[in-house]
C-alpha positions, 0 to 999 in steps of 0.5 A: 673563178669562184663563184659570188660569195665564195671565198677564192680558196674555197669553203673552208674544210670540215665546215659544209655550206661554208660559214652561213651555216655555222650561224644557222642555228642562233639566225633569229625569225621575225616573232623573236625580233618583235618580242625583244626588249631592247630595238636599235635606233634608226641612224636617223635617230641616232644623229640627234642629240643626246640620243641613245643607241637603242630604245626599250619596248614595251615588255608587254603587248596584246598578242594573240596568247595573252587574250585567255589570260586576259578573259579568266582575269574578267571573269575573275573581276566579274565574279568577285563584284557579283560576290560582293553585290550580292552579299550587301543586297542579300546578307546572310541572316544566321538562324535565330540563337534564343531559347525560347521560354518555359510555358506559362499554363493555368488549369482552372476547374468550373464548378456547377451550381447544381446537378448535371444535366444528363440525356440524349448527347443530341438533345444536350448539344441542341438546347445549349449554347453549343447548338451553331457550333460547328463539329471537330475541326471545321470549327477551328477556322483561320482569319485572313492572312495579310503580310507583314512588315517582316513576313510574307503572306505565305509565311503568315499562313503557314503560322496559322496553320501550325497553331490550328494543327496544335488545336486539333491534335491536341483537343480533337484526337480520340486517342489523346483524349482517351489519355493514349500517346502524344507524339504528334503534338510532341513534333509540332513544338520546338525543341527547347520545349520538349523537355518540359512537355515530356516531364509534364505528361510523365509527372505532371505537377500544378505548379504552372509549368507540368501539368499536362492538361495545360498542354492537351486535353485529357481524360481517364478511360477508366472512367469517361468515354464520348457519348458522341464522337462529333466535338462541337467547336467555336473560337478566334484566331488572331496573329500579330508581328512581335519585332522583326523576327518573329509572329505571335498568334493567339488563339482562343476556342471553346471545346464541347464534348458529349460524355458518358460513364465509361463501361457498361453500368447503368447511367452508361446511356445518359450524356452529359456536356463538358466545355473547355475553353483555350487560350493558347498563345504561339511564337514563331520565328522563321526557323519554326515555319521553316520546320512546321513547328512552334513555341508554345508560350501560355495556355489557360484551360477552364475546363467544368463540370468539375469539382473544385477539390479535383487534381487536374495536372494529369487528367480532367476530371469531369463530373458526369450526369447527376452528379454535384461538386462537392461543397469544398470551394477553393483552397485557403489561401494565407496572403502571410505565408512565405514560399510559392503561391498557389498556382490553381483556383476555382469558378463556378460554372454559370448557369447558362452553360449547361443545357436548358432542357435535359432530354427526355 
């Protein structure tokens, strides 16, 4: 007698294991069965009205191979709020576009009402007005720096250290006074000035924007040298907030020098006093105390002892102990003439600036 589940002729020929095994292959495990689409109703179910055979499954479960997937598309979702956050709280500012302008300067020459007074370089600077000044750049202090609407305190401090650097390499340095290279004041301003600084220094013009005496302080070598190699220096400092992208610091100091005939002849050991006053005015955005630069926008020199004739776009032209300004005064000027206006003009040098007692 066959066995249970054989059929009574046997296991049919050429198939081992009978038929089970032929439907091995496509027998389905338990994941598959889960993940159909389509699961057949119970006869339960069936037996209702207008009930179908078989119900659709959900075509997507949370199964343990979807939990990656599920994790990049959170992190996707929280990087592009961040993304989104932070550009409306942080928006991106450009670099500022505008050009700034030309400098505007003015070199005004102070003509002495008599002799220069010579002597001894000590003796001059104690019987003057520049006797409390404090020498070279201990002379040149900043003001307190506070925030601003748009800048910060450091931002502020910055500013005013950049002007002050100006101040010193400009009026302070032996060799620029004695006419020698500038590059160092060249790098502190903006580029769109630099053009105009070089023309200015290599063919300075008085026409209120190339002389190079609005830029720096100059002497010719040939003719003047310090008497005293301690300038004495007085001034303020002021800065304000020009809109919201941008601070102006002006700046207003007075230069004393102690000057003697250049070379060895004989009034080369006789001193004599010449001031300088500055009014130089900055502007500077972010971009420029990002870099350490500035935009120079006005200068005022007035500069004496000097003649009034004197040509001073290149060079100042001191007059030296004993000697007298000539007695040409400013130059003519036609209120009816057309084409520019004269640009320079001259004052007279007040009494009082020039040393009380000359040494002895």
């Amino acid at each position: 007698m066959a066995g249970r589940g054989v059929p009574p002729e046997g296991t049919p020929e050429g198939l081992p294991g009978g038929g089970d095994d032929e439907y091995r292959s496509v027998v389905f495990d338990e994941s598959f069965v889960r993940a159909a689409r389509l699961q057949e109703l119970s006869a339960q179910e069936r037996m209702r009205e207008h009930a179908q055979a078989v119900r659709s499954r959900p075509s997507w479960s949370l199964r343990a191979s979807s939990k990656p997937a599920i994790a990049l598309v959170l992190l996707l979702l929280i990087a592009f709020s961040t993304a989104i956050y932070m550009g409306v709280r942080h928006p991106y500012v450009p670099p500022a576009t505008s050009h700034p302008d030309t400098m505007r300067m003015t070199v005004v020459p102070l003509a002495p009402q008599g002799p220069v007074p010579g002597g001894d370089a000590e003796q001059l600077f104690a019987h003057s007005p520049a006797a409390a000044y404090r020498t070279g750049d201990a002379g040149i202090t900043l003001p307190p720096a506070t925030k601003t609407a748009h800048f910060s305190e450091a931002q502020v401090m910055d500013a005013l250290s950049i002007a002050r650097d100006y101040l010193i390499k400009s009026s302070l340095d032996p060799a620029v006074l004695a006419g020698g290279p500038a590059r160092q004041i060249r790098v502190l301003l903006d580029p769109d000035l630099m053009g105009q600084f070089d023309q200015s220094l290599a063919a300075p013009a008085d026409d209120g924007r190339h002389a190079a005496t609005g830029w720096l302080v100059r002497f010719d070598p040939a003719k003047v040298a310090l008497a005293d190699p301690h300038i004495r220096v007085q001034g303020a400092m002021t800065y304000s907030e020009v809109g919201s992208d941008a601070l102006d610091v002006s700046t207003d100091y007075v230069f004393v020098y102690a000057l003697r005939p250049a070379g060895d002849g004989p009034h080369a050991g006789d001193a004599s006093l010449f001031m300088v006053r500055r009014e130089v005015h900055f502007r500077l955005d972010s971009e420029d105390l990002r870099l350490d630069r500035t935009e120079v926008q006005a200068s005022v020199v007035e500069a004496g002892p000097q003649a009034c004739s004197a040509d001073l776009a290149g060079r100042l032209v001191p007059l030296l102990a004993g000697q007298r300004a000539s007695a040409q005064g400013p130059v003519a000027t036609d209120p009816y003439a057309t084409g520019p206006a004269p640009e320079g003009f001259c004052a007279s040098l007040a009494t009082g600036a020039q040393p009380s007692t000359p040494a002895g």
